[in-house]
Structures are given as structure tokens and as C-alpha cells.
Backbone as CSV, one residue per row, in Angstrom:
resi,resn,N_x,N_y,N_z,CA_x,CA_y,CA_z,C_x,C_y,C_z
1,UNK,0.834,-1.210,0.000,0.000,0.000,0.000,0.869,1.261,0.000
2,UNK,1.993,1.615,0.877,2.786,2.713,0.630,3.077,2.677,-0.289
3,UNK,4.007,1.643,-0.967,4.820,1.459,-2.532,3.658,2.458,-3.566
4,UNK,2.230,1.905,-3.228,1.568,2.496,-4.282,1.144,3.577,-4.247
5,UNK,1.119,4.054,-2.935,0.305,5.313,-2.216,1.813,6.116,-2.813
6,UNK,2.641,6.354,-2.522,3.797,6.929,-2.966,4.303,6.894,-4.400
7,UNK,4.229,6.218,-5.387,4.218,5.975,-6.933,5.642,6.275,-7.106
8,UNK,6.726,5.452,-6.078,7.985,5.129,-6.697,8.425,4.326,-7.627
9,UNK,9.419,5.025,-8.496,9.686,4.361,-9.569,10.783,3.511,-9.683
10,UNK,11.102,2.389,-10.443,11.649,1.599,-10.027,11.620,0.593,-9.434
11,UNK,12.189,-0.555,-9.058,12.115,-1.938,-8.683,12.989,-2.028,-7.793
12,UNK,14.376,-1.362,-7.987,15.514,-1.644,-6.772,15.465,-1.016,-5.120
13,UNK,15.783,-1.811,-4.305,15.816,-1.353,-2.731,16.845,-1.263,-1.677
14,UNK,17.261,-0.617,-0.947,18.150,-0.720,-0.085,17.117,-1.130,1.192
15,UNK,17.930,-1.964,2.027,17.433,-2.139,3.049,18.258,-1.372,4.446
16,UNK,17.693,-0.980,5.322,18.243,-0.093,6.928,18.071,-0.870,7.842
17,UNK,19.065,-2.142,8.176,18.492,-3.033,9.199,18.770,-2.320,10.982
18,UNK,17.668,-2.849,11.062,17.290,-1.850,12.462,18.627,-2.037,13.439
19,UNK,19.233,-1.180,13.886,20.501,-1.475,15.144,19.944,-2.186,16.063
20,UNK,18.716,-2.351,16.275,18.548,-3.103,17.445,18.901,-4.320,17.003
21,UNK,18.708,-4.989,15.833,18.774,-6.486,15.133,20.551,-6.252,15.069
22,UNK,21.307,-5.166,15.361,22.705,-4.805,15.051,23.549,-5.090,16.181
23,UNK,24.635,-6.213,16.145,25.725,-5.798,17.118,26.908,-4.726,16.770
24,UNK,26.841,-3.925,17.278,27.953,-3.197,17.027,29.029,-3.390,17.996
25,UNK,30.251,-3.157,17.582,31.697,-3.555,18.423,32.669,-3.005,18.026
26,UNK,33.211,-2.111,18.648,34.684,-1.357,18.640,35.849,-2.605,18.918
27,UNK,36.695,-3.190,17.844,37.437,-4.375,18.153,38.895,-3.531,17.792
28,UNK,39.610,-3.958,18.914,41.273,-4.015,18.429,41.941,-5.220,17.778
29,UNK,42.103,-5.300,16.624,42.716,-6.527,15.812,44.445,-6.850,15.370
30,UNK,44.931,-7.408,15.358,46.432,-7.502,15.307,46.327,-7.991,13.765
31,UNK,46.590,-7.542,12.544,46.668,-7.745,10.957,47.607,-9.378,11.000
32,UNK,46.690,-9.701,10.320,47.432,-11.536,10.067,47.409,-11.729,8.638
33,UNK,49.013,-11.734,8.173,49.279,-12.020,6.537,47.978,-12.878,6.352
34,UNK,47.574,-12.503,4.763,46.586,-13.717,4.103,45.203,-13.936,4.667
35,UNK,44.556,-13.304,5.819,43.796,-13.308,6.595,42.858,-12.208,6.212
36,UNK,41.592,-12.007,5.612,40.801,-11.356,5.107,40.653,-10.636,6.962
37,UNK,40.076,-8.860,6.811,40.138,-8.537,7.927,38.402,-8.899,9.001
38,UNK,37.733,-9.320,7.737,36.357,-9.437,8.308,36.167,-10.582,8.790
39,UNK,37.492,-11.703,8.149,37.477,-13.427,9.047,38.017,-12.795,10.356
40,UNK,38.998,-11.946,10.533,39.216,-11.794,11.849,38.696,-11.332,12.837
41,UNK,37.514,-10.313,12.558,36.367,-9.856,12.953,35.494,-10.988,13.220
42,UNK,34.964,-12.133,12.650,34.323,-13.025,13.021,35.058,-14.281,13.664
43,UNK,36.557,-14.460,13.477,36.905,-15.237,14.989,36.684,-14.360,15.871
44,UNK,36.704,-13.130,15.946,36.723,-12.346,17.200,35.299,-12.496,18.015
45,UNK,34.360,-12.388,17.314,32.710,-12.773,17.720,32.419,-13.671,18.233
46,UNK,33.351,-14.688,17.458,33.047,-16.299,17.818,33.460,-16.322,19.514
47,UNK,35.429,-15.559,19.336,35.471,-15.915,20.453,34.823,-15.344,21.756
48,UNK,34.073,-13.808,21.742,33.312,-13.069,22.597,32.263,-13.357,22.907
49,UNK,31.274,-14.159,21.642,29.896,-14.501,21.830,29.567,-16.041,21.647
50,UNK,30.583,-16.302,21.225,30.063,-17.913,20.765,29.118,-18.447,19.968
51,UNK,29.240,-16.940,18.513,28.512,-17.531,17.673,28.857,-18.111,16.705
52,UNK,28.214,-19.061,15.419,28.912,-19.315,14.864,29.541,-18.334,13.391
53,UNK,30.223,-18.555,13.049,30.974,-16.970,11.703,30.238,-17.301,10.687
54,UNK,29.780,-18.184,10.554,28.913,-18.227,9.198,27.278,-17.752,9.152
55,UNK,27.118,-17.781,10.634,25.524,-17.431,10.714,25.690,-15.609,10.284
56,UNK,26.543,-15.288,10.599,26.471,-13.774,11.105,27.615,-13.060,9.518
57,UNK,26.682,-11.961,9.395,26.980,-11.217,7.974,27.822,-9.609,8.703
58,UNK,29.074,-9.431,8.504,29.710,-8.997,9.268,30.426,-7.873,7.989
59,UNK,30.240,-6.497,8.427,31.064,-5.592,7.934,31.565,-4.435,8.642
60,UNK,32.699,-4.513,8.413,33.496,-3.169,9.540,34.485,-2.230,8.202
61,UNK,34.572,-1.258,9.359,34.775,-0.229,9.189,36.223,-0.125,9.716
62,UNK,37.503,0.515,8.912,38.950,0.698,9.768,38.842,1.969,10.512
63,UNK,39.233,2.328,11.363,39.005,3.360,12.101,40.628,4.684,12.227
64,UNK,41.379,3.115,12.749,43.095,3.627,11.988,43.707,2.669,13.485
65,UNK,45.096,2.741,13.235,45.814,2.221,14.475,46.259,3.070,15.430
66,UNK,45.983,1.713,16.705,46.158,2.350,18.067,47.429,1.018,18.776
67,UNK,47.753,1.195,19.817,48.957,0.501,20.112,48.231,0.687,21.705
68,UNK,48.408,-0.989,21.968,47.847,-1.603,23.484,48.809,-2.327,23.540
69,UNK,49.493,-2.539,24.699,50.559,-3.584,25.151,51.567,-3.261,24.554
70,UNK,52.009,-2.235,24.145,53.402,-2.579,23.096,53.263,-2.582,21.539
71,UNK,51.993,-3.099,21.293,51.526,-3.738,19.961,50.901,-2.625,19.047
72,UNK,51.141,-3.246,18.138,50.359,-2.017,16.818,49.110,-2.656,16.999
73,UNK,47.801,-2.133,16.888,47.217,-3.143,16.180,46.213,-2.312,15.291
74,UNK,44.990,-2.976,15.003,44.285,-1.517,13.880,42.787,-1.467,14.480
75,UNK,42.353,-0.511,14.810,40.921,-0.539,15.098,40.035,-0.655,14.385
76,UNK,38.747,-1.204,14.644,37.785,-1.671,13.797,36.676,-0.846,14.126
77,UNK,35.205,-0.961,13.660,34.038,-1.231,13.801,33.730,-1.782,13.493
78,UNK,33.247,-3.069,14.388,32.342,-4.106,13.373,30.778,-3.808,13.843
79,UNK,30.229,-4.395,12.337,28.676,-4.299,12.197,28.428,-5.735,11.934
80,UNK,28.003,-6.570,13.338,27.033,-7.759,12.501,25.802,-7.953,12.771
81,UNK,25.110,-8.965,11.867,23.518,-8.633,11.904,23.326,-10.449,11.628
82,UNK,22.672,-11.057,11.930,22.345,-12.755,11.755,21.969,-12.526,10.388
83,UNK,22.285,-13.671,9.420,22.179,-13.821,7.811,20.763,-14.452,8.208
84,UNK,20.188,-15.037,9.085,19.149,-15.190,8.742,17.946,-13.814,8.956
85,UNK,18.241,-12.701,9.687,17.570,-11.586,9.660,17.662,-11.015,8.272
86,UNK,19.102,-10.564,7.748,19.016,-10.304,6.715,18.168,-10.964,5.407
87,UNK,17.800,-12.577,5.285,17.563,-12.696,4.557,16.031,-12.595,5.045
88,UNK,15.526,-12.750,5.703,14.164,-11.802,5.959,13.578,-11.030,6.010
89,UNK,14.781,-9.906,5.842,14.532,-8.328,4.791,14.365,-8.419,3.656
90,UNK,15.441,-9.378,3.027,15.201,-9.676,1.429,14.249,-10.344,1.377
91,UNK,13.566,-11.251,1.814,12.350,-12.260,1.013,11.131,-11.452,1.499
92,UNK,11.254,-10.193,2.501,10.155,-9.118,2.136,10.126,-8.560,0.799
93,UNK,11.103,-8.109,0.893,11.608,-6.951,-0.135,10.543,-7.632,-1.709
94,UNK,11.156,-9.044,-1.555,10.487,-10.158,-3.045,9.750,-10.215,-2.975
95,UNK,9.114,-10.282,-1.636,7.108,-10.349,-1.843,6.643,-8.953,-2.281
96,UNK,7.507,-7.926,-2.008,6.811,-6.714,-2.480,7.209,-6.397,-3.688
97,UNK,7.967,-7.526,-4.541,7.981,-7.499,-5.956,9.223,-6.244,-6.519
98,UNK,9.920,-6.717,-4.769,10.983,-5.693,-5.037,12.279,-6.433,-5.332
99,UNK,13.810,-5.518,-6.205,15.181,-6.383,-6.309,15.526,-5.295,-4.804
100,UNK,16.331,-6.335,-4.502,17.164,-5.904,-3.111,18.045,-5.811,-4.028
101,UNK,18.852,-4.678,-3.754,20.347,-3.602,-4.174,21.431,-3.816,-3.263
102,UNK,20.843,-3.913,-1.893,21.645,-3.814,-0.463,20.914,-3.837,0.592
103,UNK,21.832,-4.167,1.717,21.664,-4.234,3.043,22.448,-3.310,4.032
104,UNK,22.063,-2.119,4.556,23.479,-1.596,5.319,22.832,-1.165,6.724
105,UNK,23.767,-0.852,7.643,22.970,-1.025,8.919,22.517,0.894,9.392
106,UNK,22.148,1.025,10.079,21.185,2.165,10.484,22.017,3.504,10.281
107,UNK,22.951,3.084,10.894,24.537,4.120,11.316,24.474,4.351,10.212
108,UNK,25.291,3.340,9.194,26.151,3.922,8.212,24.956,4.430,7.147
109,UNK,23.743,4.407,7.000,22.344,4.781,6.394,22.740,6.816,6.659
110,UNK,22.628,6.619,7.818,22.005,8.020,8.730,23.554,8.777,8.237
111,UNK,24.752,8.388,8.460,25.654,9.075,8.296,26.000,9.414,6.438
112,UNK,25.523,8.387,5.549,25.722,8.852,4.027,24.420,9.824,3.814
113,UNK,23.833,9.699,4.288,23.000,10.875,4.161,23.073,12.486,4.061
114,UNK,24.581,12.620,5.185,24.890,14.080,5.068,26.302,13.901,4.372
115,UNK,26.440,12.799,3.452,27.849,13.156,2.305,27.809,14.251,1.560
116,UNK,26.921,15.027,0.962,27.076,16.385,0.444,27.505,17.013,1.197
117,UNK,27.329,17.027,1.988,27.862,18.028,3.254,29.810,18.186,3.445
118,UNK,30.055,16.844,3.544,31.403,16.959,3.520,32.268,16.263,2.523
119,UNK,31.879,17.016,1.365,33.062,16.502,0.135,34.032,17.075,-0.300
120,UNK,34.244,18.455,0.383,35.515,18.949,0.417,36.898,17.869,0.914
121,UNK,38.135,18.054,0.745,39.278,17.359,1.639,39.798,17.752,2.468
122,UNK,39.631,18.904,2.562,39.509,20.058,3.802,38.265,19.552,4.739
123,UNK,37.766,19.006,4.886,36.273,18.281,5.682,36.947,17.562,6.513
124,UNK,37.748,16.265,5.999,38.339,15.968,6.921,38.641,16.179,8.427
125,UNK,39.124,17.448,8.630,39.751,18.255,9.740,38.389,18.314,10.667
126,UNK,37.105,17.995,9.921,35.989,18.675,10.790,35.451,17.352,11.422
127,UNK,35.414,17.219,12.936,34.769,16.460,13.437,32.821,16.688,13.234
128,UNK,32.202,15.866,13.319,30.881,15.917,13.329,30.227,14.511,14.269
129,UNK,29.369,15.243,15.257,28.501,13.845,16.441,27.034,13.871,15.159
130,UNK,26.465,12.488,15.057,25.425,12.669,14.493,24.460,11.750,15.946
131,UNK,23.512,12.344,16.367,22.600,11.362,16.953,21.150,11.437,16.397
132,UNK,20.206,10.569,16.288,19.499,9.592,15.825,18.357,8.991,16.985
133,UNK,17.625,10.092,17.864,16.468,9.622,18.603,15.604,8.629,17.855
134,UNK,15.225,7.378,18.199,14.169,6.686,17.826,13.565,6.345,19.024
135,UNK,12.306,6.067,18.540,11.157,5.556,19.537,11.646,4.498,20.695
136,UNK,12.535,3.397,20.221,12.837,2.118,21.072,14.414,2.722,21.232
137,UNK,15.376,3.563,20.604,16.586,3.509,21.001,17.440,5.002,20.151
138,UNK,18.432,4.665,20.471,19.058,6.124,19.887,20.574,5.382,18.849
139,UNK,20.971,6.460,17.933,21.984,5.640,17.361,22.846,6.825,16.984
140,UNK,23.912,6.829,17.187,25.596,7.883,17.352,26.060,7.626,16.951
141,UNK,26.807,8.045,16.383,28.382,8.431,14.987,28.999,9.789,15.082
142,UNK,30.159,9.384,15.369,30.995,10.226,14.918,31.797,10.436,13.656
143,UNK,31.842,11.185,13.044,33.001,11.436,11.871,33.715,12.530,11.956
144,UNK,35.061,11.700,10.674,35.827,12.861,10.262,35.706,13.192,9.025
145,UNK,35.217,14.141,8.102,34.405,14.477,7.219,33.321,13.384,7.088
146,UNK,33.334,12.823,6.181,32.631,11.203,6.071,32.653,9.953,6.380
147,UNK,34.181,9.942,7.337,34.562,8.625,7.658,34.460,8.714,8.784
148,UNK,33.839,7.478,9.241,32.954,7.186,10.516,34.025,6.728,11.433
149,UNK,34.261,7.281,12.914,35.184,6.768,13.836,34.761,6.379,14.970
150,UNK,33.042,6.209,14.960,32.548,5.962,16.449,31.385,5.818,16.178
151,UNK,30.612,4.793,16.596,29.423,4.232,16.768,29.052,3.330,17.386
152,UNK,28.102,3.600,17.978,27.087,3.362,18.901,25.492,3.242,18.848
153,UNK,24.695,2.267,19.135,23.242,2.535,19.481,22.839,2.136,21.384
154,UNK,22.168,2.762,21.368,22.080,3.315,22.903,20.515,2.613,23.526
155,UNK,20.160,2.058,24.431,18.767,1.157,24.235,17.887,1.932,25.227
156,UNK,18.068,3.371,24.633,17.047,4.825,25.194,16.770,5.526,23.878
157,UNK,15.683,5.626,24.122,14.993,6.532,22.886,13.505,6.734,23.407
158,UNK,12.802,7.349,22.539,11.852,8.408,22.932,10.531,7.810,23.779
159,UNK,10.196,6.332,23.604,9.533,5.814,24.193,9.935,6.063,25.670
160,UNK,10.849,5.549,26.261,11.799,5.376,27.398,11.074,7.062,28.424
161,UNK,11.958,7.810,27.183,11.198,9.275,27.828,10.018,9.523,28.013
162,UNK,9.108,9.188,27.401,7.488,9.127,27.083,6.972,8.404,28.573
163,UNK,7.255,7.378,28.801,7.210,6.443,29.600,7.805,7.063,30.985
164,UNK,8.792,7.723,31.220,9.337,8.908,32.486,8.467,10.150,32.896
165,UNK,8.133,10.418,31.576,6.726,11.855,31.741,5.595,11.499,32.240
166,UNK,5.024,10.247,31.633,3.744,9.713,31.956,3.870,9.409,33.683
167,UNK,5.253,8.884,34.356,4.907,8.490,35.517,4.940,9.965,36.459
168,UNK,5.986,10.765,35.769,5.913,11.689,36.858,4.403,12.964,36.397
169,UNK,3.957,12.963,35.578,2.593,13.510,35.595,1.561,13.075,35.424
170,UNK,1.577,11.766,35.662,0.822,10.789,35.678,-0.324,10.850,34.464
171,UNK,0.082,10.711,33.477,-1.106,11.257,32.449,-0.567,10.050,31.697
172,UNK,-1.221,9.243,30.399,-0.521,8.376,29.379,0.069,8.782,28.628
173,UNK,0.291,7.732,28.020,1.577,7.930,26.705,1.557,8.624,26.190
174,UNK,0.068,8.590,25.098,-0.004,9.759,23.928,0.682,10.749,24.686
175,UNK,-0.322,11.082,25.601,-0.433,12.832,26.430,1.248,13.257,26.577
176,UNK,1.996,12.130,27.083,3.128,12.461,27.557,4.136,12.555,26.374
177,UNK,3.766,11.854,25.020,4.375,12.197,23.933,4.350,13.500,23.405
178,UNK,3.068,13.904,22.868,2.771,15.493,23.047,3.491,16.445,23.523
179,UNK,3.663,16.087,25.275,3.988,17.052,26.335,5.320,16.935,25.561
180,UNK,6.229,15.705,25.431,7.700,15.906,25.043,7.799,16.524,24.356
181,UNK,7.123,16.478,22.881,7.133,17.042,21.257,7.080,18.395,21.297
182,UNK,6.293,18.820,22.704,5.585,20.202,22.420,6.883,21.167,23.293
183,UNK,8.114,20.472,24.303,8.875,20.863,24.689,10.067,20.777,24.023
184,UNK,10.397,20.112,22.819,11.373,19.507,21.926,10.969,20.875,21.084
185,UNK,10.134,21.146,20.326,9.919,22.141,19.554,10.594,23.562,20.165
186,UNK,10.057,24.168,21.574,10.107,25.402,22.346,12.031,25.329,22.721
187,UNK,12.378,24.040,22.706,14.073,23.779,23.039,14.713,24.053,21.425
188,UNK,13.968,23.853,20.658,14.748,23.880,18.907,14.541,25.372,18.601
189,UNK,13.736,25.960,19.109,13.492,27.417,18.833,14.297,28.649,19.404
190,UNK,14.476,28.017,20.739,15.628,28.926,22.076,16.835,28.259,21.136
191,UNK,17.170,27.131,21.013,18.394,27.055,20.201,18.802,27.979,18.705
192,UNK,17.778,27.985,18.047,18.011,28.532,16.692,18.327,30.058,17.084
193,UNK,17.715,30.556,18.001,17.844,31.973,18.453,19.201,32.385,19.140
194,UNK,19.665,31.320,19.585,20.955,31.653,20.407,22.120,31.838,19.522
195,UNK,22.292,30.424,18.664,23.180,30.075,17.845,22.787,31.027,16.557
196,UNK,22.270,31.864,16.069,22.088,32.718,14.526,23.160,33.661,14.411
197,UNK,23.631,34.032,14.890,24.566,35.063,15.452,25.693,34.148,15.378
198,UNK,26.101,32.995,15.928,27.493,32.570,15.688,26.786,30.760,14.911
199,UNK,27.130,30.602,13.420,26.940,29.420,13.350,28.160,28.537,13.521
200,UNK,27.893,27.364,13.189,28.758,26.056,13.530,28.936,25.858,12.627
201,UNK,30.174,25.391,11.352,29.988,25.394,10.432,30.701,23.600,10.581
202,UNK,30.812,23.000,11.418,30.881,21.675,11.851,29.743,20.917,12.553
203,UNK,28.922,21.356,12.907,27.493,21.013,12.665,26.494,20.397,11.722
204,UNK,25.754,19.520,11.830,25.139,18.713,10.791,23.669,18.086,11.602
């Protein structure tokens, strides 16, 4: 019904698998000749979680090297998500008579989004926090122009708050959603007024 209510064109889809379905993990890895870096990322899982490396569809991110113990080693982000979730995005995607294009996880979605923003090489130099309120959770990135050096999803988001208002004014959800929305707005307005006068030009 959206597909049609909306009259997009085209057949191809990306999919945004939810961070909550996402482990994310800041890993320190030691580089092993001949050793693809994402097998080492998934012995690393195996050995933290005890899952198995083949269930789990695993892509990271280099971050750059840091030195623990003496040792070089290279920092990661890894993103994994169970291949069987993923393929339950895709065999939606087919019932809706859609081609799946891709799969990428929430973060790296939310952060290509503001690539116009930093395509200078001079960008670089500019740090940027992106956060990402959702209803069940929140999701953080940091970059340096476009390249992502920190991420996180956080298991607070707007429900959580909704759910804090309602007890201390004892009113329900809706009401207490409202009450937030209607104080989120009056906080974006005192902000725009403060900051006009000096902008951020590292801001996003």
C-alpha cells in the first residue's frame, strides 16, 4: 500500500536493518598475513559470543591504528547482523515485488545521508557527532568528514522518555508524547535563536 500510495519508480531497494537487530563492536585486531580482515572480525565474535561466523553477515569499518601492550594493532568497527535476519529483509523486499540492491545497517544509512555536506578534503579536519532519537533507542556516529570513527546505538529513545513523563505527571503515553514534542519544539526554537549570530559550520 505505501509502494503504491507513494508511486515510486523503479524496482531496486536498499534495506536499513534496524541497530537493534545490530551488534555493534569497537574491536582491536592484530593484521594476520593472508587473513581477510572481516574473518578476523568473526573469529573475534566467535570468540566473545560464541557464535557461529557463518551465521552472522559482518562488515566493519577501519578506524586507523592504536597501540595496546606494546603492539600495533588496527581498530575496527564491526557491524554484525544474523544472515538469517538479513535474509528476511530480502524475502520481504520479493514479496513486495521488489530487487534488493543492499543491506546496510542504520549508522552507516544516517551518516551517508549528510555526504554532500562533507566533500571537500579540507572536511576531513571537521569532526561531526550525528545522533538519531528513535522511539525504542538512539543511534551515534561520529566522523571525520565522512569517515565514521565511532558508533554506537544506545537502548534509550523516545519511548523510554514518554514512559518517564507519563509516571511523573501521571497522564498516558499519547499525552506524555505530546507534552515531550511540544517541549522539543520550544528547546529547537531557544536554540536557533541563540546560535544565529554565531553558526557552527561543523554542525550537521
Amino acid at each position: 500500500k505505501l509502494l503504491q500510495a507513494s508511486r515510486f519508480k523503479g524496482k531496486r531497494a536498499v534495506c536499513a536493518i534496524p541497530s537493534g537487530q545490530t551488534f555493534i563492536q569497537h574491536m582491536h585486531l592484530t593484521a594476520v598475513d593472508g587473513v581477510n580482515i572481516d574473518d578476523l572480525v568473526k573469529a573475534q565474535l566467535q570468540i566473545q559470543m560464541g557464535c557461529d561466523p557463518e551465521g552472522v553477515v559482518v562488515r566493519s569499518i577501519s578506524v586507523g591504528n592504536v597501540h595496546r601492550g606494546g603492539q600495533s594493532k588496527t581498530e575496527m568497527i564491526c557491524f554484525a547482523i544474523a544472515r538469517g535476519t538479513v535474509m528476511r529483509y530480502v524475502d520481504l523486499l520479493r514479496k513486495c515485488r521488489l530487487e534488493a540492491a543492499g543491506a546496510h545497517t542504520e549508522i552507516t544509512s544516517m551518516v551517508r545521508a549528510f555526504d554532500h555536506l562533507a566533500r571537500r578534503e579540507s572536511d576531513k579536519a571537521i569532526t561531526t557527532v550525528y545522533v538519531d532519537l528513535g522511539n525504542t533507542g538512539t543511534r551515534v556516529a561520529i566522523t571525520h568528514g565522512r569517515e565514521i570513527v565511532f558508533a554506537r546505538h544506545i537502548q534509550i529513545g523516545g519511548r523510554h522518555f514518554d514512559q518517564h513523563i507519563a509516571s511523573t505527571l501521571h497522564c498516558d503515553l499519547a499525552s506524555a508524547k505530546a507534552h515531550r514534542l511540544s517541549m522539543q519544539s520550544i528547546e529547537e526554537a531557544t536554540a536557533s535563536r541563540r546560535t544565529s549570530s554565531t553558526p557552527n559550520p561543523g554542525s550537521a
